[in-house]
C-alpha positions as CSV (number, residue, x, y, z in Angstrom):
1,X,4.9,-7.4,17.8
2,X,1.6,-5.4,16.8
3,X,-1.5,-7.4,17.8
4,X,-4.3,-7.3,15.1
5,X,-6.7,-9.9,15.8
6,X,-10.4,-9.2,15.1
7,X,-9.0,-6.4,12.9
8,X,-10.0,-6.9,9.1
9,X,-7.2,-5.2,6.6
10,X,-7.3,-5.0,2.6
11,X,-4.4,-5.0,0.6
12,X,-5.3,-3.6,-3.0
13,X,-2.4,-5.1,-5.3
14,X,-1.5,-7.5,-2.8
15,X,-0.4,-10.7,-4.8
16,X,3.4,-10.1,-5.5
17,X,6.4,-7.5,-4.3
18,X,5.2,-4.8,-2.3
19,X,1.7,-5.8,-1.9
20,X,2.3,-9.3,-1.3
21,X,4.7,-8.5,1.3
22,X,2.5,-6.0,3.2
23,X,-0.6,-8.9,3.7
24,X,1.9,-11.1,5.1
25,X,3.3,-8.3,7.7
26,X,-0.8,-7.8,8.4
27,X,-1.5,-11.5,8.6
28,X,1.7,-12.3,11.0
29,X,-0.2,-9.5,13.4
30,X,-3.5,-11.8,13.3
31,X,-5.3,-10.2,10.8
32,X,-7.9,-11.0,8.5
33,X,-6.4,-9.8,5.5
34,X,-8.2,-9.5,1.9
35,X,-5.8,-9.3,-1.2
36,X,-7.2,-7.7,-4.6
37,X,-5.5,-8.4,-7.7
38,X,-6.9,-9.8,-11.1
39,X,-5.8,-13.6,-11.0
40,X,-5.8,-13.7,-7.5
41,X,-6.7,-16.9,-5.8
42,X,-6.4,-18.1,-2.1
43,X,-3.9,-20.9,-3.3
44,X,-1.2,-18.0,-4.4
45,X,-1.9,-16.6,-0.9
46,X,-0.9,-19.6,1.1
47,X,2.3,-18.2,1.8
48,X,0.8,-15.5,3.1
49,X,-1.5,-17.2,5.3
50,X,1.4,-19.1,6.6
51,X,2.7,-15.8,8.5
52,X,-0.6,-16.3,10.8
53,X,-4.1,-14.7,10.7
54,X,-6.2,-15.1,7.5
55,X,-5.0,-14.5,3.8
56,X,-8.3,-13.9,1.7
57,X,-8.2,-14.0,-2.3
58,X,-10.6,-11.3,-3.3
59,X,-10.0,-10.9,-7.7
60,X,-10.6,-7.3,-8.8
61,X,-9.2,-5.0,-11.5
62,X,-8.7,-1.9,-10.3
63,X,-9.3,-0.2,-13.4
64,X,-13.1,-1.9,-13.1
65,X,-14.8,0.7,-10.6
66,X,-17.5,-1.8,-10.7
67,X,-15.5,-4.0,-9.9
68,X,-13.9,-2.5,-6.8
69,X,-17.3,-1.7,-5.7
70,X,-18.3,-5.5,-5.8
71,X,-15.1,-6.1,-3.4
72,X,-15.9,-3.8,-0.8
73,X,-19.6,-5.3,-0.4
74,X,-17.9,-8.5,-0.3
75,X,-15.9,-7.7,2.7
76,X,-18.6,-5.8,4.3
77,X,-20.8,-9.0,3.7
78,X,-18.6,-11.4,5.2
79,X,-16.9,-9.0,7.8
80,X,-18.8,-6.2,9.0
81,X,-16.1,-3.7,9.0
82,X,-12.8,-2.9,7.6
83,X,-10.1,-1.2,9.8
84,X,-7.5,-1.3,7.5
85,X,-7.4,-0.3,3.7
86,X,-3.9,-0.1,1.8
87,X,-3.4,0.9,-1.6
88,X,-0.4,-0.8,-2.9
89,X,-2.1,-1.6,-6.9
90,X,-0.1,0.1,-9.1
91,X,0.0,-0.5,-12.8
92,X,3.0,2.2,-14.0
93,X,5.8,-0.3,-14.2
94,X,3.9,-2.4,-16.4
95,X,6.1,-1.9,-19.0
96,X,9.6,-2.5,-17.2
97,X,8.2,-6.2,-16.4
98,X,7.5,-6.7,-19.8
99,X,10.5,-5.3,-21.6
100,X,9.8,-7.8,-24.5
101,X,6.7,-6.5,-25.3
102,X,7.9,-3.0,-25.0
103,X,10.9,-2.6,-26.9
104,X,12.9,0.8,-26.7
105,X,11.4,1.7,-23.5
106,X,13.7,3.5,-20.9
107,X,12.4,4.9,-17.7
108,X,14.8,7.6,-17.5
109,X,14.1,8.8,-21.2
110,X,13.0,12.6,-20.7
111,X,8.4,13.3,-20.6
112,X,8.8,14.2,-24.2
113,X,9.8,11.1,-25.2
114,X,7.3,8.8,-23.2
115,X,4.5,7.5,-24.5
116,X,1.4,9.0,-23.9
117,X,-0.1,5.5,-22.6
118,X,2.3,5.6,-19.4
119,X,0.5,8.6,-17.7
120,X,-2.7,6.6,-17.7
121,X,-0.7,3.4,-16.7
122,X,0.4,5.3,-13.5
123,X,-2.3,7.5,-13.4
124,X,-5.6,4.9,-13.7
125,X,-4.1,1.9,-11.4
126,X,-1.8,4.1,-9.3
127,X,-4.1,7.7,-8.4
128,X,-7.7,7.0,-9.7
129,X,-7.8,3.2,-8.3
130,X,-6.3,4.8,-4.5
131,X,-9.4,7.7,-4.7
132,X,-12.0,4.8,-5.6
133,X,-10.9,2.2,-3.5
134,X,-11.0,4.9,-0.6
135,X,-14.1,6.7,-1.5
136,X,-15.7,2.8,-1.2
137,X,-13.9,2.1,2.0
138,X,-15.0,5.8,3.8
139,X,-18.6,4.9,4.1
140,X,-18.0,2.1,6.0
141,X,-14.7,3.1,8.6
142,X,-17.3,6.1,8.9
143,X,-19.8,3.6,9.8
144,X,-17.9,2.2,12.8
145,X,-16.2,5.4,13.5
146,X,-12.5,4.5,13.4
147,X,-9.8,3.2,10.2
148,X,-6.7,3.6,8.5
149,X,-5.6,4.0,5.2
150,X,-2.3,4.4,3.9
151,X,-1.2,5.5,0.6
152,X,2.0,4.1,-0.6
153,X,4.2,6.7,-2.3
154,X,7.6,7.7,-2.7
155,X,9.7,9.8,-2.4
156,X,9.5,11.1,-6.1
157,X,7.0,12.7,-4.8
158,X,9.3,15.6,-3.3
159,X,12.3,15.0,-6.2
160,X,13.4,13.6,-9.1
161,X,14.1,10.2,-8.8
162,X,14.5,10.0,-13.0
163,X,10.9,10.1,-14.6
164,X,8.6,13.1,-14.6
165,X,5.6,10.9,-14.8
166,X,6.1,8.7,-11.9
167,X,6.8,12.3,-10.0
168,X,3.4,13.5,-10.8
169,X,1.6,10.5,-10.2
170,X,3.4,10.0,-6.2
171,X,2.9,13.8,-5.9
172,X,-1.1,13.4,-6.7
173,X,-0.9,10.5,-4.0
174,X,0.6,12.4,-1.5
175,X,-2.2,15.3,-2.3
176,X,-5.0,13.0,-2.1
177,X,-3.7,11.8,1.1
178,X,-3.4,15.1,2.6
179,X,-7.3,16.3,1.5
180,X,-8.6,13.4,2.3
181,X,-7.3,13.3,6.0
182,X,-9.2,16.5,6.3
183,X,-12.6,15.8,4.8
184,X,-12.4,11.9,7.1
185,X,-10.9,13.8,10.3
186,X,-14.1,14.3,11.7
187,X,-15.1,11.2,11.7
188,X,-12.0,9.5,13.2
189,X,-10.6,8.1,10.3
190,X,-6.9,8.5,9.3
191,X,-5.2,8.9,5.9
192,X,-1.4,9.0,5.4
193,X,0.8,8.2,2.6
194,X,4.1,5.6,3.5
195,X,7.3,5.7,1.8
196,X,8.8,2.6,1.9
197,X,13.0,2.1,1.2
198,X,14.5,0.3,-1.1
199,X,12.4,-3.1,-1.1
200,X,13.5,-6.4,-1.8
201,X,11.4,-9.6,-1.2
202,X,13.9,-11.6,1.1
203,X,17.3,-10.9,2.5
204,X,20.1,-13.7,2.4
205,X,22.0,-12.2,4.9
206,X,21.3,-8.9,7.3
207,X,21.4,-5.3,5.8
208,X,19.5,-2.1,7.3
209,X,20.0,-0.2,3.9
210,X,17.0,-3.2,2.7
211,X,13.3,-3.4,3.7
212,X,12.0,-6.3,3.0
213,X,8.2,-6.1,2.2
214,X,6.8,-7.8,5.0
215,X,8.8,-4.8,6.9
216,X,6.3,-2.6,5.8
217,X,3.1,-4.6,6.5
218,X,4.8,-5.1,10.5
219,X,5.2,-0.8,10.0
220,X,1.6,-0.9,8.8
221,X,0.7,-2.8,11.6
222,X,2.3,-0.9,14.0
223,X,1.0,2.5,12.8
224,X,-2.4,0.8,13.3
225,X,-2.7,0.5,16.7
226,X,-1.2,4.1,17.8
227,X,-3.0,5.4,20.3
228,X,-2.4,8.7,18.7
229,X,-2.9,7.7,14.9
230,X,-5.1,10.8,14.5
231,X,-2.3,13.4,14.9
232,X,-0.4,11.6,11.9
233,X,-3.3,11.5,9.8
234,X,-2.8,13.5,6.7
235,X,1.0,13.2,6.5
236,X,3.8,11.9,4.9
237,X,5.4,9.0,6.7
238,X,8.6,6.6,6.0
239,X,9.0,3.4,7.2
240,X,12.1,3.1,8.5
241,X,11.0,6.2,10.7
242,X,8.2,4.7,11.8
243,X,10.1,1.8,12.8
244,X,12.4,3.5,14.9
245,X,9.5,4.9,16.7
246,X,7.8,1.8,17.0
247,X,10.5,-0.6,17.8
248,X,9.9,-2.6,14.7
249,X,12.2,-4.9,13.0
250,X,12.7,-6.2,9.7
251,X,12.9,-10.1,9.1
252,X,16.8,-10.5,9.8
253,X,16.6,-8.6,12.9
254,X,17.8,-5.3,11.8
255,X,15.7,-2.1,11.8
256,X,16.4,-0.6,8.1
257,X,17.5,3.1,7.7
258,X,15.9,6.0,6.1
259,X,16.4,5.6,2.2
260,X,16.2,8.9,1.7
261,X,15.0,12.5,3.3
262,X,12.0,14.4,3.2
């Protein structure tokens, strides 16, 4: 298993599903690991704690630039450094967790029938929050001359996977990902975007066509500590690929495959 102690990670997002799931995987290494999210506290992180390292509540809106500013001279007050920045907040399926407040709504409906509001749902807490929370993180992986950051996608990104919108918004992350690499290359820090599988929170029984969500924080891990991390940086990356690579297994012991191709 990945070692990460004395490394310093931040989850953006990182209080439930995908984000929750990733801090743990980070933690279980030995990480210190900050989690942002707007009602976040350290006592809804004490599961996440329980995997090992540090779990640290850090409350931020990630539609609140000032906000996310305030975060990242928190960490760099009370840590020095950050090695590991993950942009999991997303705010575009907002609306399917709150189906009673949004009546009528179908994800698959065709971009003509959408509302307007759901670009800026996936684009604000989804696209703008990943450039923000990275253009705050860069002067400081700069600083020490070494980070990752990962931009989770999907694979929407390449094809439809039912809703134009959500296609735009993982295509912009994958585009980000790409230019940034190349503008942070020079000073030896890497940029990729991960595409997890299909993710649920726990398994009752073993099945590779799962990832669970600590999966990808042991992937995250993993990718971490390559010795040749640089070569990656800038591309597209899946899990399950990465796991094969690295050896990595998911929580019942099977290593998941590929849920899709690029």
């Amino acid at each position: 298993m990945a070692n990460l102690e004395g490394k310093v990670a931040l989850v953006t997002g990182g209080t439930r599903s995908v984000g929750k799931g990733i801090a743990t995987g980070l933690c279980e290494a030995g990480a210190t690991v900050y989690a942002t999210g707007r009602s976040v506290t350290d006592r809804k992180l004490a599961e996440v704690a329980k995997a090992g390292g540090e779990a640290i509540a850090l409350p931020c809106d990630h539609a609140d630039d000032a906000a996310v500013e305030a975060a990242f001279q928190q960490i760099e007050a009370e840590q020095g450094r950050l090695d590991i920045l993950v942009n999991n907040a997303w705010g575009g399926y907002a609306r399917l967790r709150n189906r009673s407040a949004n009546k009528g709504f179908k994800w698959k409906a065709p971009f003509w029938q959408q509302p307007y509001a759901l670009w800026d749902e996936m684009n604000i807490v989804g696209v703008r929050s990943n450039y923000v929370a990275t253009a705050c993180a860069a002067p400081l992986m700069i600083g020490q001359g070494n980070g990752l950051i990962v931009n989770i996608s999907f694979y929407a990104a390449r094809r439809y996977y039912g809703n134009m919108l959500y296609g735009a918004a993982k295509a912009s992350v994958d585009a980000m990902s790409r230019d940034m690499a190349h503008e942070l290359k020079p000073h030896g820090v890497s940029v990729v975007s991960l595409y997890p599988g299909h993710v649920i929170d726990r398994k009752p029984k073993p099945n590779p066509k799962r990832e669970t969500a600590q999966f990808i924080g042991r992937v995250i891990a993993a990718l971490a500590l390559d010795p040749d991390l640089q070569t990656l940086s800038g591309a597209v990356l899946e899990t399950a690929r990465l796991a094969q690579t690295y050896g990595v297994l998911d929580t019942d012991g099977t290593q998941p495959i590929p849920y899709d191709t690029l």
